[in-house]
C-alpha positions as CSV (number, residue, x, y, z in Angstrom):
1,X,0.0,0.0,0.0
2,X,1.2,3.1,-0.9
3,X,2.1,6.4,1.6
4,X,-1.3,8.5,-0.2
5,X,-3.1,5.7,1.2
6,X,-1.8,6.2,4.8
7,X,-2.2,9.7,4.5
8,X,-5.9,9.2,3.8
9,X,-6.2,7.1,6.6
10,X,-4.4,9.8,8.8
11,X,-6.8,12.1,7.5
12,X,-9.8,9.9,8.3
13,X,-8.7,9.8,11.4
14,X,-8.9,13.4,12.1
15,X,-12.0,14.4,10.0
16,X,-14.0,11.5,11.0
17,X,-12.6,10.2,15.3
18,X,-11.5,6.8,13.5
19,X,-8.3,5.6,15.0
20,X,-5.8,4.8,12.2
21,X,-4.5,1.4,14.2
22,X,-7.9,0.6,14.4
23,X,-8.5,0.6,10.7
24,X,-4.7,-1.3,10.0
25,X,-6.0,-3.9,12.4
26,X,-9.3,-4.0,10.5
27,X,-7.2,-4.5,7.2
28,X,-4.8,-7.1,8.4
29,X,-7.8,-9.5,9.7
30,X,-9.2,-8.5,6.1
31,X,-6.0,-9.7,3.9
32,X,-6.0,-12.7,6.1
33,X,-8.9,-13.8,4.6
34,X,-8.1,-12.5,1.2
35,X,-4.8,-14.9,0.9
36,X,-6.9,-17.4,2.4
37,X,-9.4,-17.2,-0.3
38,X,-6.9,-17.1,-3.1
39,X,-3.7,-19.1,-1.9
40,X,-5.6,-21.8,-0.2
41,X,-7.1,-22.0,3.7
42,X,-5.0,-24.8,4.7
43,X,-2.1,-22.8,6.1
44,X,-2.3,-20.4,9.6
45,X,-1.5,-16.8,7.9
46,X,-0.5,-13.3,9.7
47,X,-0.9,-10.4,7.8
48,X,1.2,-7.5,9.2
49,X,1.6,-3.9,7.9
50,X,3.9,-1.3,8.7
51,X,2.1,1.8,9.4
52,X,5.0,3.8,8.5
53,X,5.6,2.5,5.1
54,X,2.7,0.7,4.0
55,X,4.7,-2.2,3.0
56,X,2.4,-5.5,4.1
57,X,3.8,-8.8,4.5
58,X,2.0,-12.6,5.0
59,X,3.8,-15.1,7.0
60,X,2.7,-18.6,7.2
61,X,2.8,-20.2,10.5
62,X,4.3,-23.9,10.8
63,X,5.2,-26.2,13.4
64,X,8.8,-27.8,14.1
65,X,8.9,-31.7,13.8
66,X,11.4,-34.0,12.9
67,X,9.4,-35.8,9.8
68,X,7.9,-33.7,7.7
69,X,4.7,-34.7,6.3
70,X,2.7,-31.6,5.9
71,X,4.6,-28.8,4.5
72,X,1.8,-26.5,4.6
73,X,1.7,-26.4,8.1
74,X,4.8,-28.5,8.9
75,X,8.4,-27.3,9.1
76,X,11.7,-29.7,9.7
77,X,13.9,-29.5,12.4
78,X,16.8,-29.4,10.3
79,X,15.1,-26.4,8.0
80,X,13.8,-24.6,11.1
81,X,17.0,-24.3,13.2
82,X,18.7,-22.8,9.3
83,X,16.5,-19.8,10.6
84,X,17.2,-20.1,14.8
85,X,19.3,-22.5,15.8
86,X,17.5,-22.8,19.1
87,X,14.5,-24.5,17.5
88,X,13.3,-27.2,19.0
89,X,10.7,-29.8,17.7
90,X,6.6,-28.1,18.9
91,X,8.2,-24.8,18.4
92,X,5.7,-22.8,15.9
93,X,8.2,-20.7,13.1
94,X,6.3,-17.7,11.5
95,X,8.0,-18.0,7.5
96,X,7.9,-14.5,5.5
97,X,5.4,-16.5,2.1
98,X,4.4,-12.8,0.6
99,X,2.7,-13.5,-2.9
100,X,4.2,-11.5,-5.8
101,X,0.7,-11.0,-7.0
102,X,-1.2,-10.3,-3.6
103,X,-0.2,-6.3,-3.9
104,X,-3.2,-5.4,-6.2
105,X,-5.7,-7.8,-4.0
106,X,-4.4,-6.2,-0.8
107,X,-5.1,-2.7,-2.4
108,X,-8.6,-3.2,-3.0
109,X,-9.2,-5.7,0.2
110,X,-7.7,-2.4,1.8
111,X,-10.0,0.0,0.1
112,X,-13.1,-2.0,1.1
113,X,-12.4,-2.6,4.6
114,X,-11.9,1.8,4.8
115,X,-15.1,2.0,3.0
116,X,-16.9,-0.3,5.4
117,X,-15.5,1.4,8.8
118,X,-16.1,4.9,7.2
119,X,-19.9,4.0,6.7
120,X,-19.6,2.2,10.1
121,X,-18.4,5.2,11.8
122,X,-20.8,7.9,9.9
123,X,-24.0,5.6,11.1
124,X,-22.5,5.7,15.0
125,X,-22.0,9.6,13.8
126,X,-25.6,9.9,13.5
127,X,-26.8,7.1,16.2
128,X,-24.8,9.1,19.1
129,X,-26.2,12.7,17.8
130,X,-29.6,11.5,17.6
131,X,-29.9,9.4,21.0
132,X,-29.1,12.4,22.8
133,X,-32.3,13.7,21.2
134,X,-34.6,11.4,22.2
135,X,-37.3,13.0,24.1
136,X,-36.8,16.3,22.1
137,X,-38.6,18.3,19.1
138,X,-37.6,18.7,16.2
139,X,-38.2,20.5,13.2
140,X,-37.7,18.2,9.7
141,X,-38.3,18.8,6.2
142,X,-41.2,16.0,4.5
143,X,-38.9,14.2,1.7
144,X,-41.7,11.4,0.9
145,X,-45.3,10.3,2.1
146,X,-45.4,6.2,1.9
147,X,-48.1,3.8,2.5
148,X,-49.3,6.4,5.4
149,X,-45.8,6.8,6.9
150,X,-43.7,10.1,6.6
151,X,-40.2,10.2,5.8
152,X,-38.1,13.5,6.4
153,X,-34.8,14.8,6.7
154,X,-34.0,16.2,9.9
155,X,-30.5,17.8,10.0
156,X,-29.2,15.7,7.4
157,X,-30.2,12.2,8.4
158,X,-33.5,11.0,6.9
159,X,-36.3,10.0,9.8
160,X,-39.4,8.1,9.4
161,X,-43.0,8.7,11.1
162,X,-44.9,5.9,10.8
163,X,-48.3,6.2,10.1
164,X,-49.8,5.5,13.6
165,X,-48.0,8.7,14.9
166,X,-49.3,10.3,12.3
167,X,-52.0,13.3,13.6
168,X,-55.2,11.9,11.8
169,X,-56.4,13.9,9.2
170,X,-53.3,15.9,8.8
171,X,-52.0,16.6,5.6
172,X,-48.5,16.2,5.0
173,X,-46.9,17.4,1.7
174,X,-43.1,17.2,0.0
175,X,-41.0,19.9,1.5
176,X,-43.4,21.1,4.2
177,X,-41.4,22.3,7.4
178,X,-43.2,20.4,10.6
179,X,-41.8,19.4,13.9
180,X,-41.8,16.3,15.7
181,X,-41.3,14.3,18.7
182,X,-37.9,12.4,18.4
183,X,-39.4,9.0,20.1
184,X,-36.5,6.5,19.9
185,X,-33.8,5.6,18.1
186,X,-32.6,2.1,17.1
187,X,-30.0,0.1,16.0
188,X,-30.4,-1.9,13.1
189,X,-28.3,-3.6,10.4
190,X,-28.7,-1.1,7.5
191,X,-27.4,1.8,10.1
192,X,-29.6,3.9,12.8
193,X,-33.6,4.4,12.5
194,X,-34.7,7.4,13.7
195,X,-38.4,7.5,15.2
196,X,-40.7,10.3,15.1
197,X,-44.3,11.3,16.6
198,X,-46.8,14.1,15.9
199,X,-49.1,11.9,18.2
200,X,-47.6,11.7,20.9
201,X,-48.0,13.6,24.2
202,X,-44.9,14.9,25.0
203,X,-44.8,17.0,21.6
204,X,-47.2,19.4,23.3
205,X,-45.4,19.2,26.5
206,X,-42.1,20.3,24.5
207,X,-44.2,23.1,22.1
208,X,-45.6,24.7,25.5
209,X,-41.7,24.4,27.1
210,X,-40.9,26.1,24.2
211,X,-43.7,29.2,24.2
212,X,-44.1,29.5,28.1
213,X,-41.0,30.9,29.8
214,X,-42.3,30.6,33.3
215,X,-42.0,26.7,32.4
216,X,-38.7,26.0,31.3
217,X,-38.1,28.4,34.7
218,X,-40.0,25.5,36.6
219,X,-42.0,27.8,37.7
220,X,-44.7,26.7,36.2
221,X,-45.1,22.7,36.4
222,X,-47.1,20.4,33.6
223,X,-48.5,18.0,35.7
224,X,-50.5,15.8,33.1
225,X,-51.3,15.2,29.5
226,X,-54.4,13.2,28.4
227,X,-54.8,14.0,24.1
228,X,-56.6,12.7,21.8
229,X,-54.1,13.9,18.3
230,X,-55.9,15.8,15.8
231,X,-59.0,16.6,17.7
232,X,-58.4,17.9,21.6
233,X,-56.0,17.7,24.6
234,X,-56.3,18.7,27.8
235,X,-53.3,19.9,30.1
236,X,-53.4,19.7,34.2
237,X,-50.7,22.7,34.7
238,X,-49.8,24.1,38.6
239,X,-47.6,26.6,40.1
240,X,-45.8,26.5,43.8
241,X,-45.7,30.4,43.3
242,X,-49.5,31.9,44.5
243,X,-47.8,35.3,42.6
244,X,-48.4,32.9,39.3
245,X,-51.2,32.1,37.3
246,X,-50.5,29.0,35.7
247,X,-53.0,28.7,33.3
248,X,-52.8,32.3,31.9
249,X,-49.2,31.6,31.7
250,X,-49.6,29.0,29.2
251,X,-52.8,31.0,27.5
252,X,-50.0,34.1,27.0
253,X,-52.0,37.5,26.6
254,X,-54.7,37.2,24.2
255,X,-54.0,33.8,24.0
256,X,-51.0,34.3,22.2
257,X,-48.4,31.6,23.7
258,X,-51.9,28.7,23.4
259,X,-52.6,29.6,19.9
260,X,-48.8,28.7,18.7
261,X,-48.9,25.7,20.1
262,X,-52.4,25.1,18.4
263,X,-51.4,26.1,14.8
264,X,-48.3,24.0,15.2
265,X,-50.8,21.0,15.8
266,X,-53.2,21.5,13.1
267,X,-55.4,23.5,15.0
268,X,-55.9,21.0,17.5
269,X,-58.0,21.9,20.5
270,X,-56.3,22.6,23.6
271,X,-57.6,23.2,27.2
272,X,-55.6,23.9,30.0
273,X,-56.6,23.3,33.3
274,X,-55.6,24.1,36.7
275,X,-53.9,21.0,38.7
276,X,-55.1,20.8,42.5
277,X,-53.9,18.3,45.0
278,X,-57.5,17.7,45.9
279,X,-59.3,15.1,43.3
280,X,-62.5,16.3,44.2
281,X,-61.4,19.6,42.7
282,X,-59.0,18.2,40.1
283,X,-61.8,16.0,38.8
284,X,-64.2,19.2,38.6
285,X,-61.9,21.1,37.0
286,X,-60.5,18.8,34.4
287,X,-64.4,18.1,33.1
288,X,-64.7,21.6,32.0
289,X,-66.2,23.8,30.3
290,X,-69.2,21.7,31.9
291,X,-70.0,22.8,35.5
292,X,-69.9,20.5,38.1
293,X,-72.5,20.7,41.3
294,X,-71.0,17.2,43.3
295,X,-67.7,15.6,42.9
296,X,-68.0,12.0,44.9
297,X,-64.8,9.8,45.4
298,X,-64.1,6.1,46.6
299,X,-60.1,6.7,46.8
300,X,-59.2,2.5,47.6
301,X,-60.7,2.1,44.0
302,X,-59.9,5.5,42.7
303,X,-63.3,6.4,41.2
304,X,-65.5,9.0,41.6
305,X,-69.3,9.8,40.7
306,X,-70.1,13.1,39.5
307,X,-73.4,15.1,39.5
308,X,-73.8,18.0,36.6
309,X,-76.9,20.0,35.7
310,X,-79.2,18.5,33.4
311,X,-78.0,21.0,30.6
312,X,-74.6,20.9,31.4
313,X,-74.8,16.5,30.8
314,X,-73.8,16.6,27.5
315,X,-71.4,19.2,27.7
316,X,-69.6,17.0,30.6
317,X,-69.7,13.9,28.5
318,X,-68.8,15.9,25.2
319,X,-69.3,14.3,21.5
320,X,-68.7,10.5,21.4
321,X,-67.6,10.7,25.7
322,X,-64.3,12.5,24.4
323,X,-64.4,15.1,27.2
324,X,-65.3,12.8,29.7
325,X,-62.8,10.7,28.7
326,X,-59.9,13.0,28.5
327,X,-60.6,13.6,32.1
328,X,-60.3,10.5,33.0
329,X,-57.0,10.0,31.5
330,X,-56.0,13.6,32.9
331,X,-56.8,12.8,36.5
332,X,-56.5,9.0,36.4
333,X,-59.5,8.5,38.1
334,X,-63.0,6.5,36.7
335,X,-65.4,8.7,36.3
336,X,-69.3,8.1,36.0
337,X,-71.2,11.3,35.5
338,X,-74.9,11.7,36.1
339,X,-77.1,14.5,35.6
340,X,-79.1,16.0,38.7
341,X,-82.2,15.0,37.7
342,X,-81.5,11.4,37.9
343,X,-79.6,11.6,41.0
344,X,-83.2,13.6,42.4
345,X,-85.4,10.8,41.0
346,X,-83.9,8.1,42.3
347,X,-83.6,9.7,46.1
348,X,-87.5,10.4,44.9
349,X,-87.8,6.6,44.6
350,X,-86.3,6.0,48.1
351,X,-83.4,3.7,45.9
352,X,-81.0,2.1,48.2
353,X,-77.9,3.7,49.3
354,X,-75.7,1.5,47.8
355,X,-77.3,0.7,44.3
356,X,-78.3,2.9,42.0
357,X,-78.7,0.4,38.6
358,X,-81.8,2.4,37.4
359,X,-79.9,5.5,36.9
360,X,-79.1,5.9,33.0
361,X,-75.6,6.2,33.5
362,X,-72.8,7.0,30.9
363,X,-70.5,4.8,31.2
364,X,-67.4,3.4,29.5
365,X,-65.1,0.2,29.3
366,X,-61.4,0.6,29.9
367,X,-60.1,1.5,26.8
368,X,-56.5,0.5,25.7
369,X,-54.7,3.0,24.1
370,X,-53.0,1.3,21.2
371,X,-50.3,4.2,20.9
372,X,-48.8,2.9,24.1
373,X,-49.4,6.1,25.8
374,X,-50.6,6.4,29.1
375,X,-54.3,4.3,29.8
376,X,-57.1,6.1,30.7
377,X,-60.5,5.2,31.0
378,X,-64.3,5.4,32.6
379,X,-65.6,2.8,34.3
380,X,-69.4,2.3,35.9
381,X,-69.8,2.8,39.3
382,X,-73.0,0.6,39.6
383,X,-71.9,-0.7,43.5
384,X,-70.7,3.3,44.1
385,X,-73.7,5.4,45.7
386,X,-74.1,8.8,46.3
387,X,-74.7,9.7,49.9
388,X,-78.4,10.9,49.8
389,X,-77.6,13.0,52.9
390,X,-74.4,15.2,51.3
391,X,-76.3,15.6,48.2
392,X,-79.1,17.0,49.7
393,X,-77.2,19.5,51.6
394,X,-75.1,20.5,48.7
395,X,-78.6,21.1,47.3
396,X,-79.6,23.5,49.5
């Protein structure tokens, strides 16, 4: 090998962090197998460079015995102690058996083996950049929309979004700018895969970081996500600072820091509501813009029954249960909502305390969230009654 190709290796090593031993190791394993492959396997080869010169040499390994009857791997006694005279029969003698020929097969076995660690090294390149990224947004340029999956470039490397963290109903075109949730990374034999989400939860957590000061300051904490991409999320946000209002600190003035965040997601709906400590006020507050009258709770099984006006019942549910069941996710607490006229007729009907199966409840199964997210879900409360007595001073 010539001195140029030394000097790109030296050069490699600077531009690119890949130690030049490390690649003349990776090159002498290489020609081992090359001479093996075109000189025969029988014989036990080294293959040594000089990292100065260039110049390779192969040398044959062969054992010392006094009767010769393999000379592949076999050396006499008599021809051995020519070299040393200290030889002794077992004694393994390492014999210089360089081809003529080999030079222009170690040039290209040489070549390929660079090739191979170059692309080796760009993918751990991009692998390293992007795994300190996980957990961040992004902003990416669309390069191709296939089968339902987008694929973009993000900072050189391209990423692909497959089609379940897609935002429903979002339309994604060539050479759009959008940004996304880098979700993981992985390993895989044709170099790293890089994982993005428009879906996911923590994209609007990171687009509110990103427009609310007072929360990167941490003085303003997101507490919990419960979204439904493409349609509406709602946000439990608190702050230890009674100075602060958390909510208009993520509604900006005129709703200017919300309304980013919303055009960023497709006009996605977005409520933010105030975290308490106190589920009974949690739960009210995360089932607006419905007003609550009664918040029950049964805290060994987490659930909780709450009353709502008769006008304000399908407001609390919301279209297909969505708002109900966003704050069910949001709290983590099963919710069963009834309206007040139910809970009036059946205290009318003298029901039992501790059933109340004629009420029309609305109720729903847990649901399993496919995308992995956090589960949320409404359950019946059948076996959960309200206590006549409380409600009918809350009534008053």
């Amino acid at each position: 090998m010539s001195s140029d190709f030394l000097n790109a290796l030296a050069e490699l090593e600077r531009e690119k962090g890949i130690d030049k031993s490390v690649l003349i190791d990776a090159i002498e394993t290489a020609l081992v197998s090359a001479y093996k492959k075109n000189y025969g396997t029988a014989q036990d080869v080294r293959v040594e460079v000089d990292p100065d010169s260039g110049v390779f040499k192969v040398y044959a390994k062969k054992t010392v015995v006094e009767t010769v009857r393999d000379d592949t791997t076999e050396i006499s006694l008599k021809d051995a102690q020519k070299i040393n005279i200290a030889y002794e029969p077992g004694d393994v003698v390492e014999l210089e058996v360089t081809p003529s020929s080999f030079g222009r097969i170690a040039a290209q076995t040489a070549k390929q083996v660079v090739v191979h660690r170059l692309r080796e090294a760009e993918r751990n390149v991009i692998y390293d950049k992007f795994i300190e990224r996980e957990g961040e947004v992004m902003t990416g340029i669309i390069h191709r929309v296939d089968k339902g999956s987008v694929l973009l470039e993000i900072d050189g490397v391209e990423c692909i979004m497959p089609a379940a963290e897609c935002i429903p109903g979002e339309r994604y075109n060539v050479n759009d700018r959008i940004k996304v949730y880098i979700m993981e990374v992985r390993k895989t034999t044709k170099g790293p895969q890089v994982i993005v989400s428009r879906t996911h939860p923590y994209l609007l957590k990171r687009l509110f970081e990103i427009e609310v000061p007072e929360i990167m300051q941490n003085i303003v904490h997101i507490k919990s996500i419960a979204r439904e991409a493409g349609s509406r999320t709602k946000i439990a946000v608190h702050s230890d600072d009674e100075n602060v209002d958390p909510v208009g600190s993520c509604v900006g003035q005129k709703g200017s820091r919300i309304d980013r965040v919303v055009a960023e997601l497709g006009n996605e709906k977005i409520d933010v509501i105030p975290w308490s400590p106190d589920p009974i006020e949690f739960i009210a507050n995360a089932l607006r813009p419905a007003k609550v009258l009664m918040v029950q709770i049964n805290e060994s099984e987490k659930a909780a029954k709450v009353v709502v006006p008769d006008y304000q019942l399908s407001l609390a549910i919301g279209r297909e249960g969505q708002n109900a069941r966003l704050a069910a996710k949001l709290t983590g607490w099963k919710i069963d909502i009834k309206s007040q006229s139910q809970v009036e007729a059946a205290l009318f009907d003298n029901q039992d305390e501790t059933k109340d199966n004629d009420f029309d409840s609305f109720d729903f199964d847990m649901m399993d969230m496919d995308n992995g997210y956090d589960n949320g879900y409404i359950d019946s409360m059948d076996d959960f009654a309200i206590d006549n007595g409380s409600e009918a001073n809350s009534d008053s």
